[in-house]
N, C-alpha and C positions, 0 to 999 in steps of 0.2 A: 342810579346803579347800586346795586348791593354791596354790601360790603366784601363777600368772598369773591367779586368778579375781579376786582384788580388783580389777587394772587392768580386764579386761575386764567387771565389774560397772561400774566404774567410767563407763565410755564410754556404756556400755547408756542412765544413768543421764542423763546429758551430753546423749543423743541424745534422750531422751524430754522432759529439757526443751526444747533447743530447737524440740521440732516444740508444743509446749504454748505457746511464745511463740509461732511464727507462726500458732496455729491465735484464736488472742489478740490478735494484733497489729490495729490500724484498718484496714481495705480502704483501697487507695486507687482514690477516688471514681471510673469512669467517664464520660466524656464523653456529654454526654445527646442524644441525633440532634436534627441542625440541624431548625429546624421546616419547614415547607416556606414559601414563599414566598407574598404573598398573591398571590392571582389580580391579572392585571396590565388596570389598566381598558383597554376600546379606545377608542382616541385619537379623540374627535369628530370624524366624517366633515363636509368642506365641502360645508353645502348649497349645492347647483346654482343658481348667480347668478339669480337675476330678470333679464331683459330688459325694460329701460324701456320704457316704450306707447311708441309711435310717436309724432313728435312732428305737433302739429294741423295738418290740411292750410291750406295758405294760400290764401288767399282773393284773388278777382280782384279790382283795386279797381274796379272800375265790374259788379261784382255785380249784378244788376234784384233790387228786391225782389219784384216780382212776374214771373213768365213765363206764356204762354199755349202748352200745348202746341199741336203743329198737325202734323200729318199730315206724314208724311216725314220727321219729327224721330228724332234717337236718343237713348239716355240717358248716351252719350258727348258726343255734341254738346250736348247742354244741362249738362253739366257742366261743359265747358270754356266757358261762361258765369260761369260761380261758380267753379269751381277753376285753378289752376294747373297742377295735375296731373291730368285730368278720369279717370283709372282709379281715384281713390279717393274715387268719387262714393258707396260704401257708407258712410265716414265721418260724410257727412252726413245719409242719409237712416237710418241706421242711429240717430240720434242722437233720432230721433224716434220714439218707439216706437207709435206709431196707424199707422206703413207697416211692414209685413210680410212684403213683396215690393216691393223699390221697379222692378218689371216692370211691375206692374201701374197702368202710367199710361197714360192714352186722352188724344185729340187732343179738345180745351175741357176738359180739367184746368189748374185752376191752380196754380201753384207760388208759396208764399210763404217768403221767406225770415226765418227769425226766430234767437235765440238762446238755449240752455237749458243753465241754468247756465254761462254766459260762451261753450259752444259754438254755432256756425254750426250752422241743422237747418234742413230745409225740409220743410214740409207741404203736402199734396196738398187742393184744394179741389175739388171734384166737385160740383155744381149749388148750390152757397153754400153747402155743408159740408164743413168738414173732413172725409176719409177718416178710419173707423174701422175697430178690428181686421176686423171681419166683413165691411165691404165692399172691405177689399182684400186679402179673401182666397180663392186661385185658386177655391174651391169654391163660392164664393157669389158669383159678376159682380154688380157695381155693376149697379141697378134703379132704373128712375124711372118710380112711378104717372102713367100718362097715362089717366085713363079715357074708354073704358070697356076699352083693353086695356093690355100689360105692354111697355116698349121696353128692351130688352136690349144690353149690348154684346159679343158676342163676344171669347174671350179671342186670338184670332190678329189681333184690331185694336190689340193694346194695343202703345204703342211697342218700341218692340227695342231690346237693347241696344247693336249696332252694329249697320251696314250690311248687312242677309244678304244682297244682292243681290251680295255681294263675295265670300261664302265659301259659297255655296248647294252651289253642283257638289262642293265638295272637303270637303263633309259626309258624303256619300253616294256620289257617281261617283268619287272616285278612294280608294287608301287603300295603304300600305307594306305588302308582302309579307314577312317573314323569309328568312334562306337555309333554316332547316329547312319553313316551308310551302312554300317553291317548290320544294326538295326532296320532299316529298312532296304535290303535286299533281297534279290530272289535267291532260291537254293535250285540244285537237281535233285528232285525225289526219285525219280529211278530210272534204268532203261526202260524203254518200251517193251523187252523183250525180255527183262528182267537179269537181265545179264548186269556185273558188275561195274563192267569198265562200257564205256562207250567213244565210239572214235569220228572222226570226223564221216559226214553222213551218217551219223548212228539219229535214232528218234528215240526221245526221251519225254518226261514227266517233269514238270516243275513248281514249283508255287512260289506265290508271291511279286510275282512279276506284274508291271502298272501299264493301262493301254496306254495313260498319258505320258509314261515315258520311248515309247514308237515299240517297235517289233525285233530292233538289231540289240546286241549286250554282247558285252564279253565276258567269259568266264575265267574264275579266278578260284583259288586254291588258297586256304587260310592259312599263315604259317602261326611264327611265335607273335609273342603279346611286347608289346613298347610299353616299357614302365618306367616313369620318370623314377631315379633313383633317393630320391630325397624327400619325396611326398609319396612315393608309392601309386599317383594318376596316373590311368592308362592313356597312354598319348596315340598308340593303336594298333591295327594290328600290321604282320605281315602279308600280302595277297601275292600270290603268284601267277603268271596265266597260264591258262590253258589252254583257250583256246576263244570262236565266235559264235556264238548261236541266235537263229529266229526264229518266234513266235511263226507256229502254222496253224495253232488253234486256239482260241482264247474261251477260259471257263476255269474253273477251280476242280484236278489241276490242269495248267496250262500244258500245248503241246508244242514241242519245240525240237527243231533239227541243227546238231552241229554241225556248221557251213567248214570249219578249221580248227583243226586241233595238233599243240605243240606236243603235247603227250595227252593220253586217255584220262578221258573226265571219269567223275565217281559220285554216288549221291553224296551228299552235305557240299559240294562246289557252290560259290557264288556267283549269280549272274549281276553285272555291272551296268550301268548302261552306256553306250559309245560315248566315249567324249572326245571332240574333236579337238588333238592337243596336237601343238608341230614343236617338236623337243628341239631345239637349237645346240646342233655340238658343238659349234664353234664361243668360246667360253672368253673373257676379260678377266683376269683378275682386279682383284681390289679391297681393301679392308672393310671392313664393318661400319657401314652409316653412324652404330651407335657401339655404347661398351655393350658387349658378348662376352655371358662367361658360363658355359656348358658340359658335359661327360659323352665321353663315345658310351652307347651303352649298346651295340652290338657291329657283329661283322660279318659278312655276306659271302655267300660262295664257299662256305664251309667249312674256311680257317679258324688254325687256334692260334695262328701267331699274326698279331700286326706287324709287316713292316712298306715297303714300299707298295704302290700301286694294288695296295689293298682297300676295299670295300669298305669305309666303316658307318656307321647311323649314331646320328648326333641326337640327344634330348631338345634340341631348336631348334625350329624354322622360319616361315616365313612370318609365324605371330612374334617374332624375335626381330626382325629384321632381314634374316638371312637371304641371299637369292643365290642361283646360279654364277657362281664365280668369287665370290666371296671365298678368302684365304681367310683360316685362323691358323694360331701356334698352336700345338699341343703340349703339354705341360705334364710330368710324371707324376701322380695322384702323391699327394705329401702324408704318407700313411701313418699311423700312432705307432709305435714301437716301445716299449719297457726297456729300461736304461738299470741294468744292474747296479751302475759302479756311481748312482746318484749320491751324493751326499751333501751334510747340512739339508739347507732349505732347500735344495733341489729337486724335483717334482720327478717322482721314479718314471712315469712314463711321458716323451717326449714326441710333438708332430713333427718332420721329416720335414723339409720347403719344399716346393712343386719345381720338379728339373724341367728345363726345356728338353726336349723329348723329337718334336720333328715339327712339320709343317704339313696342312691339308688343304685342300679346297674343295669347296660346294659345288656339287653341280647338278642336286636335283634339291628340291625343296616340298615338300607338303605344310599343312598348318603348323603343326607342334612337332614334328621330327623333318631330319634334313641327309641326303646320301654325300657322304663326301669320299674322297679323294685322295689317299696321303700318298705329297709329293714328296717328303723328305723325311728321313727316318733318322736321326742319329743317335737313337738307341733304342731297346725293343720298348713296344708301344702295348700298351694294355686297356682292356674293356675298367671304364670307369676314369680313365686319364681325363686331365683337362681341360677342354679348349675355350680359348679367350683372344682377344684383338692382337695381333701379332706386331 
């Protein structure tokens, strides 16, 4: 053996233990993965408050326990008998569940006023019976055996709920145009005969009029412009009718016969096309689904003064909420006025607070304007006053 072989056994030897201890030696232990986290609960949603009932209508103090309907009455007017507030006459007739329709009341119905469960209700007496579900309801008129035949009452006698003699015409004869319908509607370009007026069977000139929308329209008369008072948008116009006409020749321009006229048409009239609408007079009061806060910005039928059972047109409709029957307050527009006798830091001109003023209701609605109603006046009422949830 050489002499460097010992050292160099020697090492060999050296090296093979040490790799024999670390093949020997304890691991050291690994870090075990973080576990995952548990699912994080979702935080309880707040249910959506409850809105307290409305609190109970207050009562007149000289209430009649008993009323006698009578012909010419309305179911406003005998409310505000009993109520305070006579638009939430369904309060109480609602409270009674044998009225069903509390429409259907006739003139020698009696009304008695009682209490159920500590609430005000009034029930209907009809020939010395309480009304029941069946006779007061629309499909089966109240009947009283007279032998040897049967006396009926028709349902157009039963009371109304307000005055229709106040809102008859502006049910049917007048109604808001859009800009996009007046934009695309037809006109009268002239008589046939060149005359200016044309009357019912007059033949006349038109344009504009679409085969896709049929051969029947009604014609209408443009009035004033709807303008929201605070942005200055035209919310739209006034239409008036005049009358019905048909298509009897189709081409540009078209020819066409007035079937009915309320008064004599004129060139620049609009033709509409039928829209089959059934207006409901019989009306509910009720408050506003949501907050409502608007301006009368005009009045119908030619007045310059608002007060009772006047015509007025609201800045909102049905893109508001509104529908037929819908009550707001009216409120006295709270106007800026200059305070002479201001002193110190006091601001020389001062706003006025918004007075309650009366009470209206809705009873016709289009998109952005709405026709109301004012039942209660208790002081004179002005174009631009306020109406808001009563």
């Amino acid at each position: 053996m050489n002499d460097y072989s010992a050292p160099r056994c020697l090492a060999a030897l050296c090296l093979v233990a040490l790799l024999a201890a670390c093949a020997s030696a304890p691991k050291k232990p690994q870090p075990s993965p973080a576990a995952p986290p548990p699912p994080s609960t979702p935080a309880p949603q707040a249910q959506p408050a409850i809105p307290p009932p409305p609190p109970a209508p207050v009562m007149q103090p000289r209430a009649p326990l008993t009323y006698v309907v009578k012909s010419g009455d309305t179911l406003w007017g005998i409310a505000s008998l009993y109520l305070r507030d006579p638009w939430r006459w369904p309060d109480i007739w609602y409270a009674n569940p044998a009225i069903s329709n509390p429409h259907l009341i006739y003139p020698g119905d009696v009304l008695k006023l009682g209490y159920v469960n500590g609430h005000p209700a009034l029930s209907v007496i009809r020939h010395g019976q309480v009304v029941n579900e069946a006779a007061s309801s629309p499909s089966r008129l109240p009947v009283e055996v007279l032998r040897p035949e049967i006396r009926y009452q028709p349902l157009n006698e039963a009371i109304p709920a307000i005055p229709l003699h106040s809102i008859r015409q502006f049910l049917s004869a007048t109604r808001v145009v859009s800009q996009g319908e007046l934009r695309d509607s037809g006109y009268l370009l002239r008589s046939l005969d060149g005359r200016p007026l044309v009357a019912a069977g007059g033949e006349a000139y038109a344009r504009g009029l679409k085969l896709s929308e049929g051969s029947r329209y009604n014609l209408y008369r443009l009035g004033g412009k709807y303008v929201d008072p605070k942005t200055g948008a035209t919310l739209g116009y006034q239409a008036t009718y005049i009358g019905d006409g048909s298509v009897i020749r189709w081409g540009d321009p078209q020819k066409v016969v007035l079937t009915a006229t309320v008064q004599e048409a004129m060139a620049g009239d609009r033709f509409l096309p039928v829209v089959s609408r059934q207006l409901n007079p019989n009306f509910i009061p009720h408050a506003p689904a949501k907050p409502v806060k608007g301006d009368i910005i005009a009045v119908l039928g030619g007045m310059s003064q608002i007060g009772q059972y006047q015509v007025v047109v609201l800045d909102r409709g049905s893109d508001a909420g509104l529908d037929p029957g819908t009550v707001l307050a009216i409120y006295r527009h709270g106007s800026e006025i200059s305070d002479p006798y201001a002193f110190d830091d006091m601001s020389s001109s001062v706003r006025l607070p918004e007075e309650r003023a009366g009470t209206l209701m809705v009873f016709r609605t289009f998109q952005k304007v709405s026709y109301a109603l004012v039942m209660q006046a208790r002081r004179e009422i002005h174009i631009l006053d306020v109406v808001r949830n009563p």
